[in-house]
C-alpha positions in Angstrom: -15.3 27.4 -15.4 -13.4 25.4 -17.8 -15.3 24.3 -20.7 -14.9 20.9 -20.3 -15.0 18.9 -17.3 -13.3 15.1 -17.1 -14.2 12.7 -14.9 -11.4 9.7 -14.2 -12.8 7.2 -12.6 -10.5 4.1 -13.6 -7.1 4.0 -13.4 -5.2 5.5 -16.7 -8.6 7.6 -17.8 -7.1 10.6 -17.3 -4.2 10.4 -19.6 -7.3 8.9 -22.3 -9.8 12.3 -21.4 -6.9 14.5 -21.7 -5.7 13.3 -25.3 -9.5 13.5 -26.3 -9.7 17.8 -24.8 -6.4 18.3 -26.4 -8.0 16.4 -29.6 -11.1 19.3 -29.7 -8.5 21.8 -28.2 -10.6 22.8 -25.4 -9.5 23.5 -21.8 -10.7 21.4 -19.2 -10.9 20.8 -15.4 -10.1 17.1 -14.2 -12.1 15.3 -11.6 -9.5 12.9 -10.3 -11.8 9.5 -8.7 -9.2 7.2 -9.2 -6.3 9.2 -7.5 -3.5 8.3 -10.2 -4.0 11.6 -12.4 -0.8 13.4 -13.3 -0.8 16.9 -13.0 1.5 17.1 -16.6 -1.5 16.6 -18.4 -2.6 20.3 -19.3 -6.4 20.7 -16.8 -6.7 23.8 -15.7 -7.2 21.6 -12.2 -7.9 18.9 -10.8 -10.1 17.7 -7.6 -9.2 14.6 -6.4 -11.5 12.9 -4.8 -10.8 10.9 -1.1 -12.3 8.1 0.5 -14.2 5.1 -1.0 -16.1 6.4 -4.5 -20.0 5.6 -3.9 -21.7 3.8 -6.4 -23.2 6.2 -9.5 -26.3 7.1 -7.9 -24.7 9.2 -5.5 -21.6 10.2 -7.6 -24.4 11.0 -10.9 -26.2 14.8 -8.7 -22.2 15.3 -7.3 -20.6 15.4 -10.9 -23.6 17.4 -12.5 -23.5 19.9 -10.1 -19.6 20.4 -10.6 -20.5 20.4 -14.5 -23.5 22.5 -14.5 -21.4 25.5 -16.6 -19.3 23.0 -18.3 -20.5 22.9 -22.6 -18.9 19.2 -22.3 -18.9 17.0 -19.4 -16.8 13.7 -20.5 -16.1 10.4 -19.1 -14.3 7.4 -20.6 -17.0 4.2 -22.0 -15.9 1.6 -19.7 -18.5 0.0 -17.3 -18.2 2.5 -14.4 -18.5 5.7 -17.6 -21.4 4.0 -19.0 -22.9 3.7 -15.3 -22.4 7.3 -14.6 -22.5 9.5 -17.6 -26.0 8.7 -18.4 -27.2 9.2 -15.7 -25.5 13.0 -15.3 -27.1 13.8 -18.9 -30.4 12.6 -17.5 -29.8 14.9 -14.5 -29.0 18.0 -16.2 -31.4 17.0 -19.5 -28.6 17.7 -21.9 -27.8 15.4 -25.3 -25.4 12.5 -25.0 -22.7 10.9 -27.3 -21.4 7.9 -26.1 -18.1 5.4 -27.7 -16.4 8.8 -29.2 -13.4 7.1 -31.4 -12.5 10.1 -33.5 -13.1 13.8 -33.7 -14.1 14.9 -37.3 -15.1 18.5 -36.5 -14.1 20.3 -33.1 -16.4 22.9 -33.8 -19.4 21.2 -35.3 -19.1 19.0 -32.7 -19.4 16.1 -34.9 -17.5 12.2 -34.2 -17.4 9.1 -35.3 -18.8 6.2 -32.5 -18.9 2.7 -33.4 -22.2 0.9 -34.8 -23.4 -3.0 -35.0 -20.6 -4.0 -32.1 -17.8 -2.2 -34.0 -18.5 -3.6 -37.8 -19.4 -0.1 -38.6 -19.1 3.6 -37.7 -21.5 6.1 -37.5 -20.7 9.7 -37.8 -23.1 11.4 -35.0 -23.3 15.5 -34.6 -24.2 17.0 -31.3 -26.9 20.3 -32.2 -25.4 23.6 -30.4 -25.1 23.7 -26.7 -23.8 21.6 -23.3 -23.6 18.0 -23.9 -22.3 14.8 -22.0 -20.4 12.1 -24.0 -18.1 9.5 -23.3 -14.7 8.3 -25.7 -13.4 5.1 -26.1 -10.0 5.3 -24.1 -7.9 3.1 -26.7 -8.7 5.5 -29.1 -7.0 8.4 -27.5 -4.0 8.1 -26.0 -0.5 9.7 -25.3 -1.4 13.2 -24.9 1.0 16.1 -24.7 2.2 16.9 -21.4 3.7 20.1 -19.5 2.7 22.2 -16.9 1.9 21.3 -13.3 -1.7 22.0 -12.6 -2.7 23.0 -9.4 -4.5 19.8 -7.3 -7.1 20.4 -4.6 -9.0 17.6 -2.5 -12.6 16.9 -1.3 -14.0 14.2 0.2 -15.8 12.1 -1.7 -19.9 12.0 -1.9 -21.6 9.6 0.7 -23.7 6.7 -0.5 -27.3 7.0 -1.2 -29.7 4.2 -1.5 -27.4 1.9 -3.3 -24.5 0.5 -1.2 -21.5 -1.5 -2.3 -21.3 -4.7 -0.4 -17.5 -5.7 -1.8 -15.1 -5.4 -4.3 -13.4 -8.7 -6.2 -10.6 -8.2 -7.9 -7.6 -10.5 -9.4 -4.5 -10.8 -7.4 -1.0 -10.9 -8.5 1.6 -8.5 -10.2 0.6 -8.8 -13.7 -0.4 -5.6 -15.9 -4.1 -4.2 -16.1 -5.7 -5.6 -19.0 -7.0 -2.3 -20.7 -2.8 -0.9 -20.0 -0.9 -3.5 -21.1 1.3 -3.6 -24.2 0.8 -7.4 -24.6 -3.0 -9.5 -24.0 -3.0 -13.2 -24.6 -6.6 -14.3 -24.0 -8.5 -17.7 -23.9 -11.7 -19.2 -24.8 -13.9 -22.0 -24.1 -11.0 -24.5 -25.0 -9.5 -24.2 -21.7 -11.9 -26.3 -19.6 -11.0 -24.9 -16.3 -9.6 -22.2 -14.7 -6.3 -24.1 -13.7 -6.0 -25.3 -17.0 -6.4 -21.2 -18.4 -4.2 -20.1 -15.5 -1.2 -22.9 -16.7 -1.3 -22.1 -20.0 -2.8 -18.1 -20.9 -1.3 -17.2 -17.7 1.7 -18.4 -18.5 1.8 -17.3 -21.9 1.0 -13.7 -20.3 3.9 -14.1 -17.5 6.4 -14.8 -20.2 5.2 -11.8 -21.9 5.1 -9.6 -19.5 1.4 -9.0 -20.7 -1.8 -9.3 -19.1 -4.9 -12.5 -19.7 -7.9 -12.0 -20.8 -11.0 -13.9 -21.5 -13.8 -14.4 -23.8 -17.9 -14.0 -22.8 -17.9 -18.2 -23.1 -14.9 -18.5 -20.8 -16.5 -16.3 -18.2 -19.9 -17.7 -18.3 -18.5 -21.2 -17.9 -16.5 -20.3 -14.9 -13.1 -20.5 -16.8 -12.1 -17.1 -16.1 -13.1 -14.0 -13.6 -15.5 -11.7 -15.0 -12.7 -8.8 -14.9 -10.7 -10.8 -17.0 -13.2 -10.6 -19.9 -12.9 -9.2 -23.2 -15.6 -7.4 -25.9 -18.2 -5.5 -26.4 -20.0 -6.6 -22.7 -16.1 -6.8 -21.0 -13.4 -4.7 -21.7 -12.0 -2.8 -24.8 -8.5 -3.0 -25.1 -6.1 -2.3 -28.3 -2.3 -3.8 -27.5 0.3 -3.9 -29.4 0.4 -7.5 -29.5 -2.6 -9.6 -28.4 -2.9 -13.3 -28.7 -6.2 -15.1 -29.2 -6.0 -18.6 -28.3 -8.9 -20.9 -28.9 -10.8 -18.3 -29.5 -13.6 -18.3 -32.4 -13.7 -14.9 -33.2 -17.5 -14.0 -32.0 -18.5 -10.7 -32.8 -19.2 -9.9 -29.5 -15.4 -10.8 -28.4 -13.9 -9.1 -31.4 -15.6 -5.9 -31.0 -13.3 -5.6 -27.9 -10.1 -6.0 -29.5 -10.1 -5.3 -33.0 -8.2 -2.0 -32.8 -4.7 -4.5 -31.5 -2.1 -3.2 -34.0 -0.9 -7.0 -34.0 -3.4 -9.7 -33.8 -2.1 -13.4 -33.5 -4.8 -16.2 -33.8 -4.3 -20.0 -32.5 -6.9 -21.8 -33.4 -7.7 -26.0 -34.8 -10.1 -24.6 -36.9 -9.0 -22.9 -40.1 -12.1 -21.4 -40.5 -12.7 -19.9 -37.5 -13.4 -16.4 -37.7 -10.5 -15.0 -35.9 -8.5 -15.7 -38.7 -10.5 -12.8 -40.7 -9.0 -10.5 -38.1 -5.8 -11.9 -37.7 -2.4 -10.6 -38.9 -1.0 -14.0 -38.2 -2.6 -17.0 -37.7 -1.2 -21.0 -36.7 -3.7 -23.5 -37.1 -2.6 -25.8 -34.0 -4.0 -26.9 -30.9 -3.2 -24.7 -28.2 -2.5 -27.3 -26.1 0.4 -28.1 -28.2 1.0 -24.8 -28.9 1.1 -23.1 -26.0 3.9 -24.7 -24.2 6.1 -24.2 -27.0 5.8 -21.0 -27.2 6.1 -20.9 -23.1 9.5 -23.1 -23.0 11.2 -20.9 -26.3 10.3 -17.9 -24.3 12.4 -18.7 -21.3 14.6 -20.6 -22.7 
């Protein structure tokens, strides 16, 4: 048994749960849900599941069997890792880490997790023996590929009591959100969802980026709920990402802080966006915007 076993359960969290084993230099055995894992990425091998995924209650007693001899069982912290992984340390009654961000000591097993919605960090030790965590995906990425490890393929677990009634998710050809190189996201400003569509979508299609949202934007119908960025939405660390009427909430920056190149539109010089910011315009967006749109494909 390897000693570590990965589940990928979103698209690109293999390449994120590889870069993390390789990080603690540990071998480890991939379980493939999202059927996108490469086989360069070093597992000793990987099951890929087929079929529709069940919901986590079913999923939780598959994985934990399959992990039972694993010392780590690992997962990425996005909704559907933070759904599971619990519930699999529960199951087996072993210690959880959760939000890994950095490996301090591979054999001490100690890491550093963000604290207070990413305004601090907290260094966090696991005592001797198995353990379940989960890593923040932005933080570990590109691993070290070679090989070709050997795939094999089971059908997935049926559903239990809970039962997934459908599946919404945006259309179109733009990037996925946690992926993309470039995220321009909007706030409450935009008013409606044509008006975020015209102008962040927009901004994103001359980019070649992906949109993204804030908690006020989805809550007032502005934006879908898969679009949404922070510490409830998703975590995502771009090269480039643009903020546009966006405040700067705690809750929203905790998501995105880890951008190497933070741009900030905003009326409001004050706003706290511009604390984050490596560049900043105070302008209307609706100004704004369209310039930026019109010297981008012109």
């Amino acid at each position: 048994m390897s000693r570590v076993l990965a589940i990928a359960l979103n698209p690109g969290d293999a390449e994120a749960l590889a870069a993390f084993c390789q990080a603690i230099e540990a071998e480890f055995a991939l379980v493939d849900a999202a059927g996108d894992a490469a086989t360069d990425l070093g597992a000793t091998r990987i099951l890929r599941l087929e079929g529709e995924i069940p919901p986590a209650d079913a999923l939780a007693p598959f994985v934990a069997e399959l992990g039972r001899e694993a010392e780590i069982i690992v997962g990425v912290a996005h909704m559907a890792g933070k759904d599971l992984l619990p519930r699999i340390a529960g199951l087996l009654d072993r210690p959880m880490v959760g939000d890994i961000v950095e490996v301090l000591d591979k054999d001490q097993h100690r890491f550093l997790r963000p604290i207070v919605a990413g305004n601090a960090f907290a260094e966090v030790q696991v005592e001797p023996g198995p353990f379940v965590a989960t890593v923040r995906a932005t933080a570990f990425k590109n691993p070290q590929r070679g090989g070709d490890s050997p795939v094999e393929t089971q059908p997935a677990p049926a559903p239990r009591s809970t039962q997934r009634v459908g599946v919404s998710e945006a259309k179109g050809g733009r990037p996925d959100l946690t992926q993309a190189r470039v995220v321009v996201s909007g706030g409450r400003p935009l008013k409606d969802a044509e008006t975020f569509e015209r102008l962040i979508g927009g901004l994103a299609d001359a980019l070649g980026g992906a949109a993204g949202a804030t908690r006020a934007a989805v809550d007032s119908g502005i934006a879908p709920n898969d679009l949404q960025v922070g510490q409830t939405g998703k975590i995502v660390a771009p090269e480039l990402y643009i903020a546009a009427g966006v405040s700067g909430s705690t809750q929203h920056v905790a998501g995105m802080k880890d951008s190497k190149v933070i741009v900030a539109i905003n009326t409001d010089p004050d706003a706290p966006i511009f604390d984050i910011a490596d560049f900043g315009l105070v302008m209307d967006l609706y100004d704004a915007i369209p310039q930026l749109i019109e010297r981008l494909r012109g």
